[in-house]
N, C-alpha and C positions, 0 to 999 in steps of 0.2 A: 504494500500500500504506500508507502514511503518512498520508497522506489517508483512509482507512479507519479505519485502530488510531485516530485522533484523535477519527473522529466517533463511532466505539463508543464514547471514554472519556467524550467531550461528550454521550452518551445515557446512560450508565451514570450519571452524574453528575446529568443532571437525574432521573430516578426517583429516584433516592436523596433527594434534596431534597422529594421527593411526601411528600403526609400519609400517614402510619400509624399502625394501628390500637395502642394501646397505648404511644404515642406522644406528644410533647406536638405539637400544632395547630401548624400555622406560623400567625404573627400575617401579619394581611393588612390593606391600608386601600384600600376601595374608595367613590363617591361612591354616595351614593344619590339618591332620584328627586327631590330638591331641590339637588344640586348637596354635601349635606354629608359630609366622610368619613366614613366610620364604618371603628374599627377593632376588628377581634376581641379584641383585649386591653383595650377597654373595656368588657369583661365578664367579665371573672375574677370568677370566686361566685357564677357564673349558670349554668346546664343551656343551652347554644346548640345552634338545632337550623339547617344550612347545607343549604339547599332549591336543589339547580342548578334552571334554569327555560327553557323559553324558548315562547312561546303561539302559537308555528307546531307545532310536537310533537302531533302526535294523542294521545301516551302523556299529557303534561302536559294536554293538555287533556279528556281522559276524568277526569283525577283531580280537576281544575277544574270541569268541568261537573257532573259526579256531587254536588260539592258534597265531597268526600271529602280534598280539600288543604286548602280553606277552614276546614271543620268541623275537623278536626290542628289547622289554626294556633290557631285560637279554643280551642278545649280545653286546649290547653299553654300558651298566652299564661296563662289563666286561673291556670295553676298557675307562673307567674312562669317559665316557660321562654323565652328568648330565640330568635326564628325569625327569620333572614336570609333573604332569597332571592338569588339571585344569577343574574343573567343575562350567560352567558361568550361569548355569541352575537359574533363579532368586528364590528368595524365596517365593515369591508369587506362581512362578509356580505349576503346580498340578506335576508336574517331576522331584518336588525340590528333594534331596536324603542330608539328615542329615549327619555326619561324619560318624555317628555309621555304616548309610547303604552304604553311598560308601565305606568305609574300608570292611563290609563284600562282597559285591560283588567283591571286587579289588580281596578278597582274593580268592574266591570261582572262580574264571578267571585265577589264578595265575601269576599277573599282577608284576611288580614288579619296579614300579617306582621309584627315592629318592625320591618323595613326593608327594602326591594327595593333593592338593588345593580347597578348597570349596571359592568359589568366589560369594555368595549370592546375593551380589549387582549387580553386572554382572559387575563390574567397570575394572576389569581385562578385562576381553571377548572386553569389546568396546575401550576400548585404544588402544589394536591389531587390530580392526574389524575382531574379529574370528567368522566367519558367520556361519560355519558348524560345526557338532561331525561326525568327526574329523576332524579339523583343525590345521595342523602342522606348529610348524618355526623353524628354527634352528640357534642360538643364534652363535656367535664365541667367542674363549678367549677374544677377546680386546671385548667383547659388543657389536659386529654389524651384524645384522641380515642378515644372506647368505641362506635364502630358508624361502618361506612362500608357504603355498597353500596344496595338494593334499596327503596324504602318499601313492598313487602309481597309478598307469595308467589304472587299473580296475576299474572304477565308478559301474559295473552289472557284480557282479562275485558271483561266488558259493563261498563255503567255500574252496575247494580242486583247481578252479582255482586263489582263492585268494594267493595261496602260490606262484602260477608262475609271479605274476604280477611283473613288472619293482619297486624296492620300491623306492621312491623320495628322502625319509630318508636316505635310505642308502647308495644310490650312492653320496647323494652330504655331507655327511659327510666324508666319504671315498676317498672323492677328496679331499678334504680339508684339512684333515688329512695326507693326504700324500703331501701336500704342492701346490696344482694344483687350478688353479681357479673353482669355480663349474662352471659346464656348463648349469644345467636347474637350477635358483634360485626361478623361480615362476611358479607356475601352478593354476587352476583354483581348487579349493577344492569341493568336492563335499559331500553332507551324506547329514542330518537334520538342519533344522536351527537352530541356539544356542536358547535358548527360554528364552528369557530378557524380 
């Protein structure tokens, strides 16, 4: 019984620690595909946009293939938005992907984030509770997070109706950006489970 009430409190405990919406962002320092850390608070006064990932996902790689992740990051990069990706895949897993193989696939996609993140430990992934690839959130200048959950309203979409979808990403950056509350901050995310 003791043993129980303990591990409820040690669950109750870590959700609480999870990002939320309205929230400031838990600061995080994960290495990226060259070995350097990068930490979320090395962009306070930036719009971050945190891409969970991993290129076993038929979800991620319909959004990849289509050209429809790529085309996001290039558009928002443009407008000085900072795009992380972050791959929580553990190391243990058999789906694990080294720096070497995510940087060639990033590239071979024409991906074009400021920085892919290998997050081995999965320790990034469960801070956020990013349950699926892809799991998006959307960070604000001052560090508080304004959209967690789905990058767009097609959960079963081809590659060609993936481009008509409503993107979550981009309307609520877009509002924001233009000074306007965002209207949807949370949706339900849907792909692959992150595999911790």
């Amino acid at each position: 019984m003791k043993r129980l009430a303990l591990a409820l409190v040690l669950a109750s405990a870590s959700t609480a620690w999870a990002a939320k919406v309205s929230q400031a962002a838990p600061d995080f320092s994960a290495p990226d595909l060259q070995g350097k850390a990068v930490k979320l608070s090395d962009y306070l006064g930036k719009y971050v946009v945190l891409e969970w990932t991993n290129p076993e996902c038929p979800y991620v790689q319909r959004h990849y293939n289509s050209g429809n992740m790529p085309e996001l990051q290039k558009e928002l990069g443009a407008k000085d938005v900072v795009w992380l990706t972050v791959n929580s895949t553990n190391q243990s897993s058999s789906e694990f992907k080294t720096p070497q193989q995510m940087g060639k696939w990033m590239g071979e996609k024409g991906g074009a984030p400021k920085a892919t993140l290998i997050d081995k430990d999965s320790k990034v992934g469960k801070l956020y509770d990013a349950r699926t690839t892809p799991h998006m959130y959307i960070v604000d200048p001052q560090g508080k997070l304004i959209y967690a959950g789905a990058i767009d309203d097609k959960r079963w979409a081809s590659a060609e109706t993936t481009k008509q979808a409503k993107n979550h990403v981009r309307a609520a950056l877009g509002e924001a950006m233009a000074g306007k509350p965002v209207s949807v901050t949370a949706t339900s995310p849907y792909g692959c489970t992150v595999k911790y």
